[in-house]
C-alpha positions in Angstrom: -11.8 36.9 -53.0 -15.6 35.8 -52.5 -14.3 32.5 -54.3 -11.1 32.2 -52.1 -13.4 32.4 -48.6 -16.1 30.0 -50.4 -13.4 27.5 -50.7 -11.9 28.3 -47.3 -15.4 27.6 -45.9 -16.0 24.3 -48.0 -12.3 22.4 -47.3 -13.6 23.7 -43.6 -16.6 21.9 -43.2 -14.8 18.8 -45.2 -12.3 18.8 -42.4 -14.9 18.7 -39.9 -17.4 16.4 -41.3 -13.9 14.1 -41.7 -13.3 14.6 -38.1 -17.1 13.8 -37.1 -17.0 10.6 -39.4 -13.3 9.6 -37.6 -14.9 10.3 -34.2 -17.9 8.2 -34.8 -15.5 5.5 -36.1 -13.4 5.3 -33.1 -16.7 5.8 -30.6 -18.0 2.3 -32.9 -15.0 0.4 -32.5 -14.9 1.3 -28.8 -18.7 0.1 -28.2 -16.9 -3.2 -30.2 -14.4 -3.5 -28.1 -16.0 -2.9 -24.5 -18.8 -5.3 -25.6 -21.7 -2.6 -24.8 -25.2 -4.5 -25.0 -28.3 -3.2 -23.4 -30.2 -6.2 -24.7 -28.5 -8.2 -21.8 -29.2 -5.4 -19.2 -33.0 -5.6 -19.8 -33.4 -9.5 -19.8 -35.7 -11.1 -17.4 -32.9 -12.9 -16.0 -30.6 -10.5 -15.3 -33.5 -8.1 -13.9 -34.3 -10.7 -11.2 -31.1 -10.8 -9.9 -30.5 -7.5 -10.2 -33.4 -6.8 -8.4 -32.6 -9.5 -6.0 -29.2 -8.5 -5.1 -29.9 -4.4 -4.9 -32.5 -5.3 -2.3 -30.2 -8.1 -0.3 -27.0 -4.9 -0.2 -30.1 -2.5 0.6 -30.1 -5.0 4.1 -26.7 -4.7 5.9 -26.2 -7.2 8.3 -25.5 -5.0 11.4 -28.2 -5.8 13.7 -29.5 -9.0 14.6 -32.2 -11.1 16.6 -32.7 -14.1 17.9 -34.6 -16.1 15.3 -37.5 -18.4 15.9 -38.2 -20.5 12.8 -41.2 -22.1 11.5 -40.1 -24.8 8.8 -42.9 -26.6 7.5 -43.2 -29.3 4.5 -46.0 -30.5 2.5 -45.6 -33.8 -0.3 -46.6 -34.3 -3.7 -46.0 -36.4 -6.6 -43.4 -35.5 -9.8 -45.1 -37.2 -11.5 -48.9 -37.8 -11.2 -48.2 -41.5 -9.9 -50.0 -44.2 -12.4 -54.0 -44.3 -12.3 -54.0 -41.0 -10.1 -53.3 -42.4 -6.8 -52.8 -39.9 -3.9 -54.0 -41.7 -1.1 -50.4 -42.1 0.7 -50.1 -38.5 1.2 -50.7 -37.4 4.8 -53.4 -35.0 5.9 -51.9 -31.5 7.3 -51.6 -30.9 10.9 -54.2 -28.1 11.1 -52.9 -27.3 14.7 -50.1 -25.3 13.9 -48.4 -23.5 10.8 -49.6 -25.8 7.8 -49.6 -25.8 3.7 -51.7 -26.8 1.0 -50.8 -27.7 -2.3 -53.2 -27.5 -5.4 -53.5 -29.9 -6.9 -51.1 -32.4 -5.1 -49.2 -33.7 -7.7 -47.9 -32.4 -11.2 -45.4 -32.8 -14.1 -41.8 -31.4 -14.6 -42.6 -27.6 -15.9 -46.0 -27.2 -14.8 -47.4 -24.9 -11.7 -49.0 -25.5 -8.5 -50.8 -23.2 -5.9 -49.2 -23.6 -2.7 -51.1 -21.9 0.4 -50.0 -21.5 3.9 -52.3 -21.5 6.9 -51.4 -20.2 10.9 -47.5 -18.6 9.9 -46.4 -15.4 11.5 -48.2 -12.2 10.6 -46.6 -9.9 7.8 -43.0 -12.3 7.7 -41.3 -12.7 4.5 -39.7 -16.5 3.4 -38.4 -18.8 0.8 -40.2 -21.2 -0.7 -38.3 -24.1 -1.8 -38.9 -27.4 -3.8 -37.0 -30.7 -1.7 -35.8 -33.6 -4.2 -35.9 -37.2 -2.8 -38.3 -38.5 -0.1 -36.3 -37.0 2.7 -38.6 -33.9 4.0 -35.0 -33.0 6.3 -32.6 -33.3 3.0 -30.8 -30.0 3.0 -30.5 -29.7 -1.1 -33.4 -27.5 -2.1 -34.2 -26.0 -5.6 -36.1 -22.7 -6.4 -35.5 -19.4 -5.4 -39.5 -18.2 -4.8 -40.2 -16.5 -1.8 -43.4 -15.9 -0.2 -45.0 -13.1 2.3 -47.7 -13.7 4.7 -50.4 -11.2 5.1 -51.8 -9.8 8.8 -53.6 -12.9 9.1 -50.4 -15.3 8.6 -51.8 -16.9 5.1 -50.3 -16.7 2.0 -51.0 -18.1 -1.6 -48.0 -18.7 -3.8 -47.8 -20.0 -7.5 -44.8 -22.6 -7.7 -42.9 -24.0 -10.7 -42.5 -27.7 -10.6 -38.6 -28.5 -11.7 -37.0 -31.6 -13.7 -37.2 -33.7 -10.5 -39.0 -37.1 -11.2 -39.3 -39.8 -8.6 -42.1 -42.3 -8.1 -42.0 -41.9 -4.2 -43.4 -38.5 -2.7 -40.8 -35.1 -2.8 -41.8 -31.9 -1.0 -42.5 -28.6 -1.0 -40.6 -26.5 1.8 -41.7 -22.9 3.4 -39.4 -21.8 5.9 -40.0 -18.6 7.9 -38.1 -16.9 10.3 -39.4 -14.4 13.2 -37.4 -12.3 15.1 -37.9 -12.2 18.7 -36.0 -10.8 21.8 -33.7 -7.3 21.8 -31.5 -6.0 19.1 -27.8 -6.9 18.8 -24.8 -6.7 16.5 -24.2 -9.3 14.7 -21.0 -10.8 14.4 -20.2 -9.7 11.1 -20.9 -6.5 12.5 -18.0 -6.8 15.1 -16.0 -8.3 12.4 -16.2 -5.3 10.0 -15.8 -2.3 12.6 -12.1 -4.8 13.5 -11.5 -4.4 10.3 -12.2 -0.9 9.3 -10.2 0.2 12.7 -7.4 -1.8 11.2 -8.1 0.1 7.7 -7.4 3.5 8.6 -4.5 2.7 11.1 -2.9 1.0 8.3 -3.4 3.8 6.0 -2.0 6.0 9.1 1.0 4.4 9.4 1.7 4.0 5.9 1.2 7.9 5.6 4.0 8.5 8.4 6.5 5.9 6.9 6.3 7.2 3.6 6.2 11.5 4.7 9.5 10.9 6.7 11.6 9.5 4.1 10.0 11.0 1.3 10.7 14.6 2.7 15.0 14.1 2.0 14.4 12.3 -1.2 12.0 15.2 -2.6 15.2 17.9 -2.4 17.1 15.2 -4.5 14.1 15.0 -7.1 14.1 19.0 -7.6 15.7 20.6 -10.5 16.0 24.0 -9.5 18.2 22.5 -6.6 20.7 20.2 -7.8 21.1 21.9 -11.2 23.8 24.2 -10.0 25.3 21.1 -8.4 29.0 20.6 -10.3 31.7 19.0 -9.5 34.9 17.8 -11.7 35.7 14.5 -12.5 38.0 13.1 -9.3 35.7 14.3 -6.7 33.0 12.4 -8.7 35.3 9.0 -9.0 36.7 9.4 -5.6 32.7 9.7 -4.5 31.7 7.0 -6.3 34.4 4.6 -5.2 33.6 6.3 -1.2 30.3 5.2 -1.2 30.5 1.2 -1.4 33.2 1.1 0.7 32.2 3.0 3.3 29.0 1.3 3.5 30.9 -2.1 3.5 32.9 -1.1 6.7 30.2 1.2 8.2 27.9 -2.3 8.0 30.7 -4.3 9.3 31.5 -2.1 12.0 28.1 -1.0 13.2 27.3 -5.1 12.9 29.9 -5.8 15.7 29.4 -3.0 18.0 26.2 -5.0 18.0 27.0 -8.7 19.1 29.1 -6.8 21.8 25.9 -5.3 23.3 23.9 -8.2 23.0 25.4 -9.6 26.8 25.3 -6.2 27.9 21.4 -5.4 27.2 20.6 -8.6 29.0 21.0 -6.7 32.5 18.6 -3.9 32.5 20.3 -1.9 35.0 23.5 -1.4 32.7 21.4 -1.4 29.9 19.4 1.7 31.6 23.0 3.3 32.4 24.2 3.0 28.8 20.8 4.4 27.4 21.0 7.6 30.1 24.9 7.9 29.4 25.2 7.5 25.8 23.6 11.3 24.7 26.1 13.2 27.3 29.1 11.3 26.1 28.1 11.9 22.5 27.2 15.6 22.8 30.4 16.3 24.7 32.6 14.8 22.2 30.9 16.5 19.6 31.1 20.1 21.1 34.7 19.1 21.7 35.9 17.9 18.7 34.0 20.6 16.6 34.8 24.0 18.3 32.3 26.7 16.9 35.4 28.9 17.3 39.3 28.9 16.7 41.9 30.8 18.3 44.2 29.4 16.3 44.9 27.2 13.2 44.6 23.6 14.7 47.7 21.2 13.7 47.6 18.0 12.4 47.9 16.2 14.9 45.0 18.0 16.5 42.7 17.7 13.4 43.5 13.5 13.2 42.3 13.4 17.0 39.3 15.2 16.5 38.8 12.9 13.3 39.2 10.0 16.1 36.8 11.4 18.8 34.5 11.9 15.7 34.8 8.5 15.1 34.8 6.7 18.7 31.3 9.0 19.7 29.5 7.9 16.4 30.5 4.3 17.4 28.9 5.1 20.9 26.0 6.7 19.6 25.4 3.1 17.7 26.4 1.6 21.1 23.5 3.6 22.8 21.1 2.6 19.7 21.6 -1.3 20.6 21.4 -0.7 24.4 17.9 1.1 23.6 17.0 -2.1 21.6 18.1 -4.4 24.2 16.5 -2.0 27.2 12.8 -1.4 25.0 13.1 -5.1 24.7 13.3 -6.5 28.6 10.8 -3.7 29.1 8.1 -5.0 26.8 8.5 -8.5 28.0 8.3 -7.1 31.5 5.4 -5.9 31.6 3.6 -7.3 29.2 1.2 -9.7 31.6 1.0 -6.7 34.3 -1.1 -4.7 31.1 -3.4 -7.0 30.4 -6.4 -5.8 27.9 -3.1 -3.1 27.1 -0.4 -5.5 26.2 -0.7 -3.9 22.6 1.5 -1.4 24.1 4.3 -4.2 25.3 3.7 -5.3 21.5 4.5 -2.0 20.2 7.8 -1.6 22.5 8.9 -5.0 21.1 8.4 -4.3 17.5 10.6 -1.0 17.7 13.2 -2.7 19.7 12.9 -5.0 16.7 13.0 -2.3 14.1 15.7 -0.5 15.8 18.3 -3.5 15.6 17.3 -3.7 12.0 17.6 -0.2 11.0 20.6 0.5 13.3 23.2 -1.3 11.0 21.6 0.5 7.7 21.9 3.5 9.4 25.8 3.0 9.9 26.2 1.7 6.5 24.3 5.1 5.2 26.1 7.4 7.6 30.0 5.5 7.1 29.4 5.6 3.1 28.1 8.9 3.2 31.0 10.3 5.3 33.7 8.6 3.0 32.5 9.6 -0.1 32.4 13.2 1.2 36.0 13.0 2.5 37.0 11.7 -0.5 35.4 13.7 -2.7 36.6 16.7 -1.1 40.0 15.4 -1.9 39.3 15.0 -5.4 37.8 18.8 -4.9 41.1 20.4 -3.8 43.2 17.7 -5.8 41.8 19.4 -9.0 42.0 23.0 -8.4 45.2 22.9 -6.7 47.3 20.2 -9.3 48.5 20.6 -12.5 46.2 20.1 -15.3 48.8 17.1 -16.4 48.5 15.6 -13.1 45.1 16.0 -12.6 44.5 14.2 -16.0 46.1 11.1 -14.8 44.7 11.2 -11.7 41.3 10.9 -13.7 42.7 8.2 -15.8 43.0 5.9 -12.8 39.7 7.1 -10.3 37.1 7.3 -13.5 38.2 3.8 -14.8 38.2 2.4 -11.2 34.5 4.2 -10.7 33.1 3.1 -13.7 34.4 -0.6 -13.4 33.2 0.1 -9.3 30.0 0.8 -10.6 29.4 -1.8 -13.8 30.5 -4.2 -11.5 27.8 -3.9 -9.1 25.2 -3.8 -11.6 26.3 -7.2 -13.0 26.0 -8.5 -9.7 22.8 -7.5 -9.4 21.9 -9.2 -12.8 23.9 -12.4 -11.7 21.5 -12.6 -8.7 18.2 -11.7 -10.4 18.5 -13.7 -13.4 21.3 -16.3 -11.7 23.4 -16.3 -15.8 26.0 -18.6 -14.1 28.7 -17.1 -15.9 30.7 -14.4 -14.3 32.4 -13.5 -17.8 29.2 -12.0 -18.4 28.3 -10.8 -15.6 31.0 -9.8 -14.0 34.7 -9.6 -15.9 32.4 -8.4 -18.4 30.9 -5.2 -16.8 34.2 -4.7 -15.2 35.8 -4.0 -18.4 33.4 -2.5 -20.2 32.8 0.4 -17.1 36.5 0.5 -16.9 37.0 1.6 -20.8 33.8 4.0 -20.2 35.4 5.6 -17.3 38.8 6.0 -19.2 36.6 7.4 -22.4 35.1 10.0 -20.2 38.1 11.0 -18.1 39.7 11.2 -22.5 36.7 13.5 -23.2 36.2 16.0 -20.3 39.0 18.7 -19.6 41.2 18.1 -16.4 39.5 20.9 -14.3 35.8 20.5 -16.1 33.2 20.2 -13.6 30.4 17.5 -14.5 26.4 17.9 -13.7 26.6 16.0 -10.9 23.2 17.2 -9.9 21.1 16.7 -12.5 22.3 13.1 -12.9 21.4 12.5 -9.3 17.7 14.4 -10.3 17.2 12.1 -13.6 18.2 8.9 -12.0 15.8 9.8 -9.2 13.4 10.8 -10.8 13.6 7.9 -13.2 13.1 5.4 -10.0 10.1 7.5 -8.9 8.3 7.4 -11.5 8.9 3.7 -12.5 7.9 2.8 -9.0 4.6 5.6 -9.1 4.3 3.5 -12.2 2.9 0.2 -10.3 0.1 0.4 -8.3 -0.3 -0.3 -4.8 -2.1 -3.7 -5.6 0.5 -4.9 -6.9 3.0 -4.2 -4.8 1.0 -5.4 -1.7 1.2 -9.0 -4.1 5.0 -8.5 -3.9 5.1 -7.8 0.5 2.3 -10.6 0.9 4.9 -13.4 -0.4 7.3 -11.1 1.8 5.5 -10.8 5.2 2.6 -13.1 4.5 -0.9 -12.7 4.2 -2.0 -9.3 6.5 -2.5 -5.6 7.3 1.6 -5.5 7.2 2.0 -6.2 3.7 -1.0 -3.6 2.8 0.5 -0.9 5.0 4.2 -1.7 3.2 2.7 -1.8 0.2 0.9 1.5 1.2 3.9 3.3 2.8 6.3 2.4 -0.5 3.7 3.9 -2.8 2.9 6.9 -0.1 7.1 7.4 -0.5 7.4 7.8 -4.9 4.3 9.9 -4.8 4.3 12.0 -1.8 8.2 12.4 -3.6 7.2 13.5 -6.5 4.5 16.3 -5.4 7.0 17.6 -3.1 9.9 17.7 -5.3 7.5 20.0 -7.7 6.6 22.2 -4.6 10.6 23.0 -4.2 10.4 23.5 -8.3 7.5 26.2 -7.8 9.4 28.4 -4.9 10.2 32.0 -4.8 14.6 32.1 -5.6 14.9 35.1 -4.3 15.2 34.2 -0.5 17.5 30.8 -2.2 19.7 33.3 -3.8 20.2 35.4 -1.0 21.0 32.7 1.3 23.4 31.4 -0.8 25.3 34.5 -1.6 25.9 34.8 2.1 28.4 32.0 1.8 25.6 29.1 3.1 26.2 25.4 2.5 23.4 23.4 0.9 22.0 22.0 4.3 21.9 25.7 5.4 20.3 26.6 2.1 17.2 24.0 2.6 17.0 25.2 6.2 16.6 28.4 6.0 15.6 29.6 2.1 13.6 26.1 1.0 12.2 24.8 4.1 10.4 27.9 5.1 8.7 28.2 1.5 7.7 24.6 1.6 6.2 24.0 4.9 2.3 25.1 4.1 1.8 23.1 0.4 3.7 19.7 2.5 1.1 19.7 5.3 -1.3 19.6 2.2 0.2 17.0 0.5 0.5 14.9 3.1 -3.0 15.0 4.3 -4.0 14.8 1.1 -2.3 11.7 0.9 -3.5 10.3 4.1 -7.0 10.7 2.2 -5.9 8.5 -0.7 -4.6 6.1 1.3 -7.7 5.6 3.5 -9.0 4.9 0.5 -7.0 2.8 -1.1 -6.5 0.7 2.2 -10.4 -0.5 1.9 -9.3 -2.2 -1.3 -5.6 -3.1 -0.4 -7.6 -6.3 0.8 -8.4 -7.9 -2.7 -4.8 -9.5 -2.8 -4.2 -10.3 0.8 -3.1 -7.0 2.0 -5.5 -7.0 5.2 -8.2 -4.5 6.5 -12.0 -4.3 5.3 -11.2 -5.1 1.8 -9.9 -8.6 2.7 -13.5 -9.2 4.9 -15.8 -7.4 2.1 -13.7 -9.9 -1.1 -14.3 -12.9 1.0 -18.1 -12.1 1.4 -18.1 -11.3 -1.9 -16.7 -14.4 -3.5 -19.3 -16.4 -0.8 -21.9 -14.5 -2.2 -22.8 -13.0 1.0 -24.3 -9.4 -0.3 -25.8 -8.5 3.2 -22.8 -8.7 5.0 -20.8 -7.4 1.9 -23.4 -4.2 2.5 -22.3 -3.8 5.5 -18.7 -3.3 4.4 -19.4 -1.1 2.1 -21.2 0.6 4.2 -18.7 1.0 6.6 -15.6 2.4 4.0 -18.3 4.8 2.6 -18.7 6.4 6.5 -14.9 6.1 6.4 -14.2 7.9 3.1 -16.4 10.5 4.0 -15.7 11.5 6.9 -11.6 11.1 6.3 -13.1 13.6 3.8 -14.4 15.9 6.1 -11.3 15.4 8.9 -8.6 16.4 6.3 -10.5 19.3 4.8 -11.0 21.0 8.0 -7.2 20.0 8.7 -5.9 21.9 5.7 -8.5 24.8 6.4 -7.2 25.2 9.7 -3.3 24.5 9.1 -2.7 25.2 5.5 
């Protein structure tokens, strides 16, 4: 037994003087790899301009004076001229600020004593070595500096460089005293601009991204769409609703515009159509869904309502345009009558702008969602109420034309990525191939089977979440710069997209995490699935979102300070340019700036989710 344990104990310590030895193996190739040398970090060189530039960032350039200089130069020979010579030099002007140079001429490499005489009191300067016999010439060499004492002298050793010339070269001291009152400087100005724009792009980036990651999080849930079933028509007829329906809702929407364009030029019928458009469309509504029936409506009655349904979507679009055309002659209005305010004629513009835009997606959305849901309610009652014969043909036909529908699409969307050229490949092709796959499913699942609808609509989104989550907001602001152009538009874009896939994800996990009980009971009162998120999800959910979202108003504060780097706008694009120009004190003061930012951001959301959450 006592031999048994003694092994034990010995193939024990093997195993972990093994995994010591492996540790210290990978730890070696790592220092390898990342090129770790502390020999570098403690040579002179590096030291100096280490030195040198911790002190410069130590300076921001926030305030400023006027500056009143005191440049003065002094000759010598590089050098010693033949037989000793130095009788051309000049005598120094004793009057005023003055140098000396000891002795007054020298060989590349060797050292002089330079003293000044009458320079402000306790002022700090370079000292710089002038090539040519031009004391004005604006190349200088060196990178010495000198401090005076109380009495305005100082005495400097200075290292002669590889400069030879038989005519006289100088030796430059130039010192600068600050006089007058304290201002900001311009780079000052320039960096609160730009940290101003920082956090409004990260604000609006946070906004974008909550509201339309908020409907995509239910989709990205398991415990929510994995009771989601349906059989194999609903699903074709759905699939084959949804392009469609988009086509003509696009279509449709699209000309409802151009007729409102000579409309929204008259402001007084564009006011009408604004104030008249929610009335008409609530009316219709009310009528042509009655929350009660006294009797079973007929046919005909149901195909009217369909109609009424139809004509007051159309004018809610109208009103949409007539806003855009109404914002728009408002903005340019009054944009000279605001003056230092015309931001706000700007901003009226831009969502007149974004509402033509959006108004057309919106129909396209709202027309394919409505078909596929009227057809796939069809395909619903089509399978539980046909024969099991019938219903197999049926899926025959829709499951070939959805899965052609849908390979067909995709091979456009190769043709016009990678332009093949040939549409036997990229079109015929995909046709056939998602027409035989359609026909191979519709072989394989029973007539009346219902398919996991819902946990194919939770992979595929949650497959394009985290692909996108995948690719940092750098680079996507690369991708909206070529888009929008250089600018705080492409970083807050680039913000909002990457604001959207994460604030997705962590809110898709909160509907995961909640109690079923209260989605149970809900449900087995007979609720849809709207009224299931309304009354058993939303409730739940409401705290940890308010979180998230600040949370993620944090994160993007931050990232927005470096969003810059690649064009994106705000701070970061002012502290990468004064970087790359070597400009450390007004690079300090950015910094500066995003740390104040950061922190107190910091502070605002913490006492926001102490208060709220």
């Amino acid at each position: 037994m006592n031999e048994k344990k003694s092994s034990a104990s010995a193939w024990k310590s093997i195993q972990i003087g093994l995994a010591v030895l492996l540790g210290l193996f990978v730890y070696a190739y790592g220092f390898d790899v990342t090129k770790v040398n502390l020999e570098e970090l403690r040579s002179e060189r590096r030291q100096e301009s280490l030195t040198r530039v911790t002190r410069t960032l130590a300076q921001p350039d926030i305030i400023g004076y006027e500056q009143q200089q005191a440049i003065v130069t002094m000759p010598l020979y590089v050098p010693c001229p033949a037989g000793g010579l130095l009788s051309t030099l000049p005598e120094a002007d004793t009057s005023g600020a003055y140098l000396t140079i000891s002795p007054a001429c020298a060989a590349p490499g060797e050292t002089v004593q330079v003293e000044g005489f009458n320079f402000p009191n306790n002022i700090t300067g370079p000292i710089r070595f002038i090539p040519g016999n031009d004391p004005l010439n604006v190349v200088e060499l060196g990178r010495e500096s000198i401090t005076t004492d109380s009495d305005g002298h100082f005495s400097a050793s200075f290292l002669i460089p590889d400069r030879i010339s038989d005519a006289p070269q100088f030796i430059r001291v130039t010192i600068s005293e600050s006089v007058g009152k304290p201002y900001f400087t311009q780079n000052a100005k320039d960096t609160w601009d730009k940290i101003i724009e920082t956090v409004f792009m990260a604000l609006l980036a946070t906004t974008a991204g909550t509201i339309l990651a908020f409907p995509i999080s239910f989709l990205a849930a398991r415990n929510l769409m994995k009771s989601v079933r349906s059989p194999l028509t609903s699903v074709s007829l759905s699939v084959l609703g949804w392009p469609i329906g988009m086509g003509l809702g696009y279509f449709v929407v699209n000309q409802v515009g151009k007729f409102t364009i000579p409309l929204s030029e008259n402001i007084v019928v564009s006011l009408l159509s604004v104030i008249a458009t929610p009335f008409i469309f609530w009316f219709a509504i009310r009528w042509a869904l009655p929350q009660e029936e006294i009797k079973v409506p007929t046919l005909s009655v149901r195909l009217t309502r369909l109609l009424v349904i139809f004509i007051a979507i159309l004018v809610a679009f109208f009103g949409f345009f007539q806003l855009a055309g109404l914002t728009t002659s408002i903005s340019l209005g009054i944009e000279k009558a605001l003056g230092s305010l015309g931001f706000l004629a700007t901003f009226l513009f831009q969502v007149s702008d974004i509402l033509r835009i959006t108004t057309p997606a919106l129909g396209a959305l709202a027309a394919g969602g409505a078909l596929a849901s009227f057809l796939g309610r069809i395909g619903q009652r089509t399978a539980e109420k046909s024969p099991a014969a019938r219903v197999k043909t049926i899926n025959f036909i829709v499951a070939s034309l959805a899965g052609a529908t849908i390979f067909g699409l995709s091979g456009w969307l190769v043709e016009w990525l990678y332009q093949v050229g040939r549409v036997e490949y990229t079109f015929w092709g995909p046709i056939i191939v998602g027409a035989g796959l359609g026909l191979l499913l519709a072989f394989l699942t029973k007539p009346k089977a219902t398919l996991p609808t819902g946990m194919v609509v939770y992979s595929i989104t949650r497959t394009i979440l985290n692909a996108l989550r995948s690719v940092e907001a750098l680079v996507m602001a690369i991708v909206f710069v070529i888009a929008v152009g250089i600018g705080p538009f492409a970083g807050m874009m680039a913000l909002g997209l990457h604001t959207i896939v994460s604030l997705a994800k962590l809110y898709s996990e909160q509907v995961e995490s909640i109690m079923p009980g209260p989605l149970e009971a809900i449900t087995a009162t007979g609720a849809n699935r709207l009224q299931t998120i309304i009354y058993a999800v939303i409730p739940q959910i409401i705290p940890p979102y308010i979180s998230y979202t600040m949370y993620r108003w944090d994160i993007n504060v931050r990232m927005s300070t470096i969003i810059g780097f690649v064009g994106g706008g705000g701070i970061g694009f002012l502290l990468q340019q004064n970087i790359n120009l070597l400009n450390y004190r007004a690079a300090s003061t950015q910094m500066l700036a995003i740390a104040i930012v950061v922190a107190s951001m910091d502070y605002i959301s913490s006492v926001l989710r102490e208060k709220y959450v």
